[in-house]
C-alpha beads as a LAMMPS data file, in Angstrom:
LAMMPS data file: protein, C-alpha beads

302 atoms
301 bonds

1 atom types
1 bond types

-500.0 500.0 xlo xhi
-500.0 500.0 ylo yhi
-500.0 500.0 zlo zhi

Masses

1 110.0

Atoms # bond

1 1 1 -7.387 -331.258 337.029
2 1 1 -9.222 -329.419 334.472
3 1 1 -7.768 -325.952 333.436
4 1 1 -9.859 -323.558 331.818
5 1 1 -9.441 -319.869 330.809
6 1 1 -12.533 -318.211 331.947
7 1 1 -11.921 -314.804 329.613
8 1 1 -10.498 -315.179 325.902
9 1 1 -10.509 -312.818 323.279
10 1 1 -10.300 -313.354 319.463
11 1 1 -6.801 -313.736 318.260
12 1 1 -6.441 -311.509 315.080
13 1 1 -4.012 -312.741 311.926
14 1 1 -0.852 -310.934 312.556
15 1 1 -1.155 -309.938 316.343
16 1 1 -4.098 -307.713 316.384
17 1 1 -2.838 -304.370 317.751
18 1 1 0.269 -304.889 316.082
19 1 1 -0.867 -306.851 313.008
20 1 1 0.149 -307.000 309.723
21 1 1 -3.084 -306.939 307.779
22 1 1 -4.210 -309.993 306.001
23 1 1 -4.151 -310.451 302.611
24 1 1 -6.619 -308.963 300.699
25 1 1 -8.128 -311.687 299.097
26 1 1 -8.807 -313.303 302.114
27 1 1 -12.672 -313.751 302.812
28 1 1 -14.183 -312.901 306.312
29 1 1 -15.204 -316.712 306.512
30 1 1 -11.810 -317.392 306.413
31 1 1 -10.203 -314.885 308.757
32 1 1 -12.394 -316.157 311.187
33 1 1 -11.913 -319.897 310.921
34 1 1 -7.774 -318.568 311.098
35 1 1 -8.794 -316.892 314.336
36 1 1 -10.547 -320.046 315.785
37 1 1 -7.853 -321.961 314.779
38 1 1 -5.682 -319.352 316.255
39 1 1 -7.718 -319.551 319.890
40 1 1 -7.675 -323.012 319.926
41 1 1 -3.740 -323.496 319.090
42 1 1 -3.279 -320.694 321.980
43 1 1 -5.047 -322.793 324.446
44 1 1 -3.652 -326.351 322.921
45 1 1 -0.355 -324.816 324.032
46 1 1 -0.945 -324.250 327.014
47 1 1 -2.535 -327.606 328.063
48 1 1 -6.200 -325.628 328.623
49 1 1 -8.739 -328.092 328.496
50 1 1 -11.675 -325.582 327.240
51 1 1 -11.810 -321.492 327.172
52 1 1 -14.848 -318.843 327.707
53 1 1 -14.822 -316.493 324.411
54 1 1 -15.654 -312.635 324.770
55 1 1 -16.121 -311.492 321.503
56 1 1 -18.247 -310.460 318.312
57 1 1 -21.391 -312.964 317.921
58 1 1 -19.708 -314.818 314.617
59 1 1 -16.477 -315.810 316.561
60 1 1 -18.349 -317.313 318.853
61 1 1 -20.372 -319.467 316.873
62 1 1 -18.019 -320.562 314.608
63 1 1 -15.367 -321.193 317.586
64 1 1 -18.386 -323.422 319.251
65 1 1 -19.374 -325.205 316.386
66 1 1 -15.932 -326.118 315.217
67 1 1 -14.858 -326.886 318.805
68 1 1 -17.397 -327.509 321.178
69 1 1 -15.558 -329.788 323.511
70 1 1 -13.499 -327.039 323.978
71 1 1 -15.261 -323.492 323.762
72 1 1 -18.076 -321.621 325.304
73 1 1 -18.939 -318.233 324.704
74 1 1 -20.202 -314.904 326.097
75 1 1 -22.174 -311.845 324.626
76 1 1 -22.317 -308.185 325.539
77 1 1 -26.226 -307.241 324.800
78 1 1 -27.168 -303.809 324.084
79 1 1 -29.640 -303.270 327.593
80 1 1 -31.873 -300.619 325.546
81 1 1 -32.805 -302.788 322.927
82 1 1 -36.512 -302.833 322.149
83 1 1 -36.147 -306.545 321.146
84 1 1 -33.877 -307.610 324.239
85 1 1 -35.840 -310.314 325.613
86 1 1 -35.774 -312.002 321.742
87 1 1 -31.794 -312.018 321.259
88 1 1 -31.676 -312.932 324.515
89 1 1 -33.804 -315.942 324.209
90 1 1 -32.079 -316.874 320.966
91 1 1 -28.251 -316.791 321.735
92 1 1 -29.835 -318.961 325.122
93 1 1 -30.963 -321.558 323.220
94 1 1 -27.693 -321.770 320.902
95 1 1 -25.349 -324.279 322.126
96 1 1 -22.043 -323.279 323.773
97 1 1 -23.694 -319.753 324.795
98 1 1 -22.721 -319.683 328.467
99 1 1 -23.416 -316.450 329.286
100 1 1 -24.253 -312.685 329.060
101 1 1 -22.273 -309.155 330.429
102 1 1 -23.131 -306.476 331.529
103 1 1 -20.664 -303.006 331.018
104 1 1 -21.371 -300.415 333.524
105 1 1 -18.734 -297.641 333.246
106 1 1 -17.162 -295.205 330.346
107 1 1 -14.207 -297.644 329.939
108 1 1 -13.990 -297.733 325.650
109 1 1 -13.274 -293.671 326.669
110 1 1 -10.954 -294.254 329.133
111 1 1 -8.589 -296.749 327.912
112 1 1 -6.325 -294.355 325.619
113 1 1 -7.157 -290.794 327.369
114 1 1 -5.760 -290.783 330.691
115 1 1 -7.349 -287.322 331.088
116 1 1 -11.005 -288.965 331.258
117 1 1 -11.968 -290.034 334.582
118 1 1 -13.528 -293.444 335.154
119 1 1 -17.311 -292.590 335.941
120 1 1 -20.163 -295.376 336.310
121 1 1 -22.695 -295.148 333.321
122 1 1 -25.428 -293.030 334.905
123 1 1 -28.044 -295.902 332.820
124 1 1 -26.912 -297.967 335.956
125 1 1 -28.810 -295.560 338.782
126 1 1 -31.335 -294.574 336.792
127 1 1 -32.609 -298.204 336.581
128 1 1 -32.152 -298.573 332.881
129 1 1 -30.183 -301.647 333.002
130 1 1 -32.642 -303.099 335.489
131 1 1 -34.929 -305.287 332.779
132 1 1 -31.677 -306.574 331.390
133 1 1 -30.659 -308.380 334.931
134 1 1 -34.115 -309.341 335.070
135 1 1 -34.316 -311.119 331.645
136 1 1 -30.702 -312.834 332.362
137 1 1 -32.104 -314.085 335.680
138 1 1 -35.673 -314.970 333.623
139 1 1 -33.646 -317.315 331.234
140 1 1 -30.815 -318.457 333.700
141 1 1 -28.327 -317.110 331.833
142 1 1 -25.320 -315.938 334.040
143 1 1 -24.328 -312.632 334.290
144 1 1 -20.384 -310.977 333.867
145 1 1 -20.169 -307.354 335.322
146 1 1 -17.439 -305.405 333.548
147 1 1 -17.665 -302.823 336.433
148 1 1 -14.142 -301.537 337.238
149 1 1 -13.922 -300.252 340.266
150 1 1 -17.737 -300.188 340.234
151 1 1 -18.003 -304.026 340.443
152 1 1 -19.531 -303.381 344.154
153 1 1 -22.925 -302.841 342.310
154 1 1 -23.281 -306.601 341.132
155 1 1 -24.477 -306.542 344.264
156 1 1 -27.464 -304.632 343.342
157 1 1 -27.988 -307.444 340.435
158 1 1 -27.423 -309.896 342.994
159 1 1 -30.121 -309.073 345.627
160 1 1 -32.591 -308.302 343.763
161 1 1 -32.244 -311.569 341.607
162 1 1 -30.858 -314.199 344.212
163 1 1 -31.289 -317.407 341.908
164 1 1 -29.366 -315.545 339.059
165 1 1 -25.635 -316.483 338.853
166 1 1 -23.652 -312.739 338.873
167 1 1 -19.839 -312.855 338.306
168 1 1 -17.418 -309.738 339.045
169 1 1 -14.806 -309.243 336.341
170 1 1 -11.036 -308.295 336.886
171 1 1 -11.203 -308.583 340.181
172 1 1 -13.222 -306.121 340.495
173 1 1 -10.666 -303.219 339.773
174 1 1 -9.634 -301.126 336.899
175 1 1 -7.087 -302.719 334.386
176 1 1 -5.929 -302.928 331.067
177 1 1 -5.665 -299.147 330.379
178 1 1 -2.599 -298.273 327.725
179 1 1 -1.153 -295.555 330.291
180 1 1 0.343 -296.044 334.004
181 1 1 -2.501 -296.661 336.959
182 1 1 -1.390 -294.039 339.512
183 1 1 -1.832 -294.355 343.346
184 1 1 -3.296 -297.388 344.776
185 1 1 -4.958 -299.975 341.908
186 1 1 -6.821 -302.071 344.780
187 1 1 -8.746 -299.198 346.189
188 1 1 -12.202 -300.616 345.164
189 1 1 -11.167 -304.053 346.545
190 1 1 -12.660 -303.203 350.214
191 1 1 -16.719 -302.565 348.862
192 1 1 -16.122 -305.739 346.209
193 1 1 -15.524 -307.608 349.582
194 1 1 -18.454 -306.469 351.469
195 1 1 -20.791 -308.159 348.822
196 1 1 -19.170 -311.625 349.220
197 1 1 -22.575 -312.048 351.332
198 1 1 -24.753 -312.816 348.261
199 1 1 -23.800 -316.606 347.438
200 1 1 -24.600 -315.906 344.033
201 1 1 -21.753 -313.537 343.013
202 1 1 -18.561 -315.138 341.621
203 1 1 -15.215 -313.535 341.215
204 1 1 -13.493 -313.495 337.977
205 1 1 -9.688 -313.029 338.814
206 1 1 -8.332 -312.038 335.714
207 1 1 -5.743 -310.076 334.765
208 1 1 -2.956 -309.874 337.609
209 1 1 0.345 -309.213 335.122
210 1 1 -1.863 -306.116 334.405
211 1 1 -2.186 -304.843 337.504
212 1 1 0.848 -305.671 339.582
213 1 1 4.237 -303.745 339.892
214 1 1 6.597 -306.079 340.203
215 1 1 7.967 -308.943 337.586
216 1 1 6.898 -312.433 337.607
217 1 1 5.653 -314.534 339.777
218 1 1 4.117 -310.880 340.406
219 1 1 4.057 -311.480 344.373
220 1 1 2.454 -308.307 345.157
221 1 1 -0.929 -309.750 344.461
222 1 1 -1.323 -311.871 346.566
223 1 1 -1.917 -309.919 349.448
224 1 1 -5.187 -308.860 347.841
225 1 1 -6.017 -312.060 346.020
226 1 1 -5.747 -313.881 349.736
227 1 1 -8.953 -311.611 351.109
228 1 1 -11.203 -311.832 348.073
229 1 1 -9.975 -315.900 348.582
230 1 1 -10.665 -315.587 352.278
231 1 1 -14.480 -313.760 351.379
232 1 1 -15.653 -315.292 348.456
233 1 1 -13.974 -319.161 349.396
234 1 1 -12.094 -320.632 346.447
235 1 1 -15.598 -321.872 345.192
236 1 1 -16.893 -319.047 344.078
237 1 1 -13.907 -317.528 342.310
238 1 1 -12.065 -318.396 339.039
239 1 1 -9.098 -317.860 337.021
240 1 1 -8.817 -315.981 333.829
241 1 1 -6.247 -315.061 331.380
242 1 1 -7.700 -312.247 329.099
243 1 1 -5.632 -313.476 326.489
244 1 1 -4.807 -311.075 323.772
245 1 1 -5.297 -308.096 326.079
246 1 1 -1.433 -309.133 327.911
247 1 1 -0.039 -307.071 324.742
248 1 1 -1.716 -303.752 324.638
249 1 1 -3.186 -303.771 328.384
250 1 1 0.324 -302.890 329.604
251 1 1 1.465 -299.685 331.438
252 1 1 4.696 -299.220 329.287
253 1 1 3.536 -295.990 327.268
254 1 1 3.262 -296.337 323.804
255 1 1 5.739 -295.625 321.076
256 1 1 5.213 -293.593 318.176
257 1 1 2.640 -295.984 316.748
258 1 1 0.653 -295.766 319.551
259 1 1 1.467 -299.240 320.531
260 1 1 2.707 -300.882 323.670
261 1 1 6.186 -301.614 323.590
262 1 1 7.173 -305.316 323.044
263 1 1 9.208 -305.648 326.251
264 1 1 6.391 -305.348 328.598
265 1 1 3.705 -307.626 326.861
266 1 1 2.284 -310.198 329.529
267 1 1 3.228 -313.568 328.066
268 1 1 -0.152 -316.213 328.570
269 1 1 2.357 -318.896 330.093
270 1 1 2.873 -316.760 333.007
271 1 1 -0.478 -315.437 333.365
272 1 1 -1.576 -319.234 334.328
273 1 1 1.344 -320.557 335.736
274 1 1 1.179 -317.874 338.269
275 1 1 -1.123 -319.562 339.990
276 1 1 -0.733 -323.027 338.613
277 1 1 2.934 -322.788 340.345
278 1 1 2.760 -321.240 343.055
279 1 1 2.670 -322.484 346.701
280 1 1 0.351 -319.751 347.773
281 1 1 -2.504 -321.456 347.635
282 1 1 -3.105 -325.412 347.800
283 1 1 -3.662 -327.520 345.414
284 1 1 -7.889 -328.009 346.305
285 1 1 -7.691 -324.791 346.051
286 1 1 -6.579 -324.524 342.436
287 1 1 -8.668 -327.207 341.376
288 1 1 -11.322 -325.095 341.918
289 1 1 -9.778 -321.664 340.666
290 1 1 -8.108 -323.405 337.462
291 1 1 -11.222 -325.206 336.456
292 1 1 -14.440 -326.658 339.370
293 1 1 -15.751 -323.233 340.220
294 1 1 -16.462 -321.819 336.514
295 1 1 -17.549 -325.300 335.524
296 1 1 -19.818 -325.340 338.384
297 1 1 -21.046 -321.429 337.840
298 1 1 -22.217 -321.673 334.042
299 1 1 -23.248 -325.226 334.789
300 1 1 -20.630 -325.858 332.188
301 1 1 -20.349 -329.738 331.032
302 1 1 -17.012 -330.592 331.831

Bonds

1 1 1 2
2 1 2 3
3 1 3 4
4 1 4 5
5 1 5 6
6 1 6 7
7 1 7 8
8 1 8 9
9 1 9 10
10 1 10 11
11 1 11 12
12 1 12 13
13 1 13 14
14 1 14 15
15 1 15 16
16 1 16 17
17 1 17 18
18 1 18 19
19 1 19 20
20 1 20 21
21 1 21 22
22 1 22 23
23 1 23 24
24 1 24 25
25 1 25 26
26 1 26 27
27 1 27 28
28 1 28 29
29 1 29 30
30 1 30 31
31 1 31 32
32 1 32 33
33 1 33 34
34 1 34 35
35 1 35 36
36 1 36 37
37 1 37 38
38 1 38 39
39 1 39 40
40 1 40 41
41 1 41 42
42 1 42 43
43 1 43 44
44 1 44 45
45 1 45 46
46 1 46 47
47 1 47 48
48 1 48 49
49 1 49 50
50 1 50 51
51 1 51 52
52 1 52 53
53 1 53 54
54 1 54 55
55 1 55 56
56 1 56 57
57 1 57 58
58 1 58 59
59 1 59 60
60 1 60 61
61 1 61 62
62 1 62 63
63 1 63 64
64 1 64 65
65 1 65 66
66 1 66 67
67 1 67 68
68 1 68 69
69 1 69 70
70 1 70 71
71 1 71 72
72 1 72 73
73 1 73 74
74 1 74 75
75 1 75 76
76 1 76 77
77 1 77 78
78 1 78 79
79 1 79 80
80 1 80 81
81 1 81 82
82 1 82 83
83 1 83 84
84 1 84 85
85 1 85 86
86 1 86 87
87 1 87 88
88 1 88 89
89 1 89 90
90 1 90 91
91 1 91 92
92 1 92 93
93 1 93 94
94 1 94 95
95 1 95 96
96 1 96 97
97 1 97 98
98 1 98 99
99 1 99 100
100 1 100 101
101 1 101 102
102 1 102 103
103 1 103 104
104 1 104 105
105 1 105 106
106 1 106 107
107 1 107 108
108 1 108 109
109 1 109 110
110 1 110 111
111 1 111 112
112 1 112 113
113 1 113 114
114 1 114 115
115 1 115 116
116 1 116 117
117 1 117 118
118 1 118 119
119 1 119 120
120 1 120 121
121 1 121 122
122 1 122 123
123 1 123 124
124 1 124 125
125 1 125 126
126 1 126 127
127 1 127 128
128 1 128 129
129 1 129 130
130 1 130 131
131 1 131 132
132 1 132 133
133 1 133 134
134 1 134 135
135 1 135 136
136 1 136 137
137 1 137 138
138 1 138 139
139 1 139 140
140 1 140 141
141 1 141 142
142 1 142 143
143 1 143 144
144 1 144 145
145 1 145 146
146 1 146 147
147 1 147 148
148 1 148 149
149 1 149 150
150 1 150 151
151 1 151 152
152 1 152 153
153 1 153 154
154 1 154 155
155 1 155 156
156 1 156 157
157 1 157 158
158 1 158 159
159 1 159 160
160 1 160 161
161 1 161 162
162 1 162 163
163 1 163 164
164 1 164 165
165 1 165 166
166 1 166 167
167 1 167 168
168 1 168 169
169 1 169 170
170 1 170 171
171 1 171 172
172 1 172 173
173 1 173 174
174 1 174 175
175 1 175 176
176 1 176 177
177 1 177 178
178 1 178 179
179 1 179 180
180 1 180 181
181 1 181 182
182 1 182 183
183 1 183 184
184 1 184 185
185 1 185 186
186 1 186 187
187 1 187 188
188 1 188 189
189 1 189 190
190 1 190 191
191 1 191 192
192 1 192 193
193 1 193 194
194 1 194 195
195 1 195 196
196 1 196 197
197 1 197 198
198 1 198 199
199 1 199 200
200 1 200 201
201 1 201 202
202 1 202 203
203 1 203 204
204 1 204 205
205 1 205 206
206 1 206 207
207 1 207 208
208 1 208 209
209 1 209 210
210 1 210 211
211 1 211 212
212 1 212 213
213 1 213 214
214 1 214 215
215 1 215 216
216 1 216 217
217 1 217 218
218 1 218 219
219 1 219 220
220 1 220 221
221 1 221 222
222 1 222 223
223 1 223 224
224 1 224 225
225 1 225 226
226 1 226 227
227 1 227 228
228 1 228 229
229 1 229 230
230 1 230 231
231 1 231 232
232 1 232 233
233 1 233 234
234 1 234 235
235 1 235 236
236 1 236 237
237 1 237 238
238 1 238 239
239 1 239 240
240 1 240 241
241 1 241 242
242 1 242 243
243 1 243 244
244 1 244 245
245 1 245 246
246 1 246 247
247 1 247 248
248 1 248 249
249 1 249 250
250 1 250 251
251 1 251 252
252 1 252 253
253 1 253 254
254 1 254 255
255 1 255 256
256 1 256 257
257 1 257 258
258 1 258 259
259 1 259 260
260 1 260 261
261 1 261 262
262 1 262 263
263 1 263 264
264 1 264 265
265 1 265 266
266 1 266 267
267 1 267 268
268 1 268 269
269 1 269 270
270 1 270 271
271 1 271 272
272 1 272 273
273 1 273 274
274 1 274 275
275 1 275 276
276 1 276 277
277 1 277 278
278 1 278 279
279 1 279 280
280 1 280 281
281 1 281 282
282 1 282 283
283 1 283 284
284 1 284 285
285 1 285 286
286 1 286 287
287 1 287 288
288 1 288 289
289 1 289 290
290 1 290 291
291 1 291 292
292 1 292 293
293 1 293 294
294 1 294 295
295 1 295 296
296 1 296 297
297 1 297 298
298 1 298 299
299 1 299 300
300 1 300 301
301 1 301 302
């Protein structure tokens, strides 16, 4: 069975929010080849046969080009951008570039303030993101939707461009804030559900040690994980770690330094073996959650 992480970040020398800075002398070509080799010792220890990168342009190139048995990458493209269609067409025709995302909500104001609310960028209704979709779907590049608990409206992406690939992230909920989630976390689950109708639109699940209450094996997802299962079918739906984010995603408040304390980081074992051990779903079914559906949905060489 192939096991691949369908959401990486890049590892940072010393632990990123909690790093001790490199040394000084150290050139940005080689904190970056450190952080590849970083990403790729991560996922060597955890028997992952290849990873999906989210992060800055040159850490995905260099991770692809050092490893390309192993990585692929995605890219968050500004959707205003005079020269869209050109970057677009570019990072397409690089190898190892799997993908593109879309962000539709205030989230980078969000994740510290807890006295922000979650609102969907109004660029979404207005249309503006509209010739973005349509040049993803133009050069068959799939599409991530970093939509919160506004991932309903890949749905919108979906129907209107029916041979483009469209894939929910986190479940399709709000996660990885550095303060408590209050009241009921799944409460967008039931319109992320209603769009399992367009056969184009893949769930990412990603990020359960994030959003559950209870310790591991974190049983109180499952419940929830079962109907987008039951909707969506086991082929259109894939696992993901969103490594790096286990350590400051967390709803322990931060100490002094503004950190999350160490005792409630989310190790990366746990995030996969959560599935990969558990009896709650078969083991067809994890072939295609650990590995077959996201190799299948970028059209990913396996």
């Amino acid at each position: 069975m192939n096991i691949i992480d369908g959401q990486i970040h890049e590892p940072q020398i010393g632990g990123g929010l909690v790093a001790k800075r490199p040394p000084d002398d150290l050139s940005d070509e080689m904190k970056t080849f450190i952080n590849v080799e970083l990403a790729r010792e991560a996922i060597d220890c955890m028997g992952i046969d290849k990873a999906l990168i989210f992060a800055r342009q040159e850490f995905n190139e260099a991770a692809v080009a050092r490893y390309p048995d192993r990585f692929g990458a995605v890219f968050v493209f500004d959707y205003a951008a005079e020269d869209l269609e050109e970057q677009i067409a570019a990072f397409k025709a690089k190898p190892g570039m799997l993908g593109c995302r879309t962000l539709l909500t205030n989230f980078s104001q969000i994740y510290r303030d807890p006295t922000v609310a979650l609102q969907l960028n109004p660029a979404v209704e207005r249309g503006d993101m509209d010739r973005y979709w349509a040049l993803a779907a133009k050069y068959d590049l799939p599409i991530f939707f970093g939509a919160h608990d506004f991932g309903f409206y890949a749905g919108v992406c979906a129907e209107r461009h029916p041979e483009l690939t469209v894939i929910v992230d986190h479940f399709g909920i709000t996660q990885s804030l550095a303060y408590p989630i209050e009241g009921d976390r799944w409460k967008a689950l039931p319109k992320l559900l209603e769009i399992a109708r367009y056969p184009n639109v893949y769930v990412k699940c990603c990020g359960a040690q994030l959003v559950s209450r209870e310790p591991y094996p974190h049983n109180d997802i499952w419940p929830y994980f079962h109907q987008i299962l039951k909707a969506f079918g086991p082929e259109r739906c894939f696992w993901a770690s969103d490594f790096t984010r286990g350590r400051w995603g967390t709803s322990t408040p931060p100490d002094e330094s503004g950190v999350p304390l160490r005792e409630d980081w989310k190790s990366y074992s746990e995030n996969l073996t959560f599935i990969k051990d558990s009896s709650e779903v078969s083991e067809a079914d994890k072939t295609w959650l650990l590995g077959g559906t996201i190799l299948k949905a970028l059209r990913w060489e396996s």
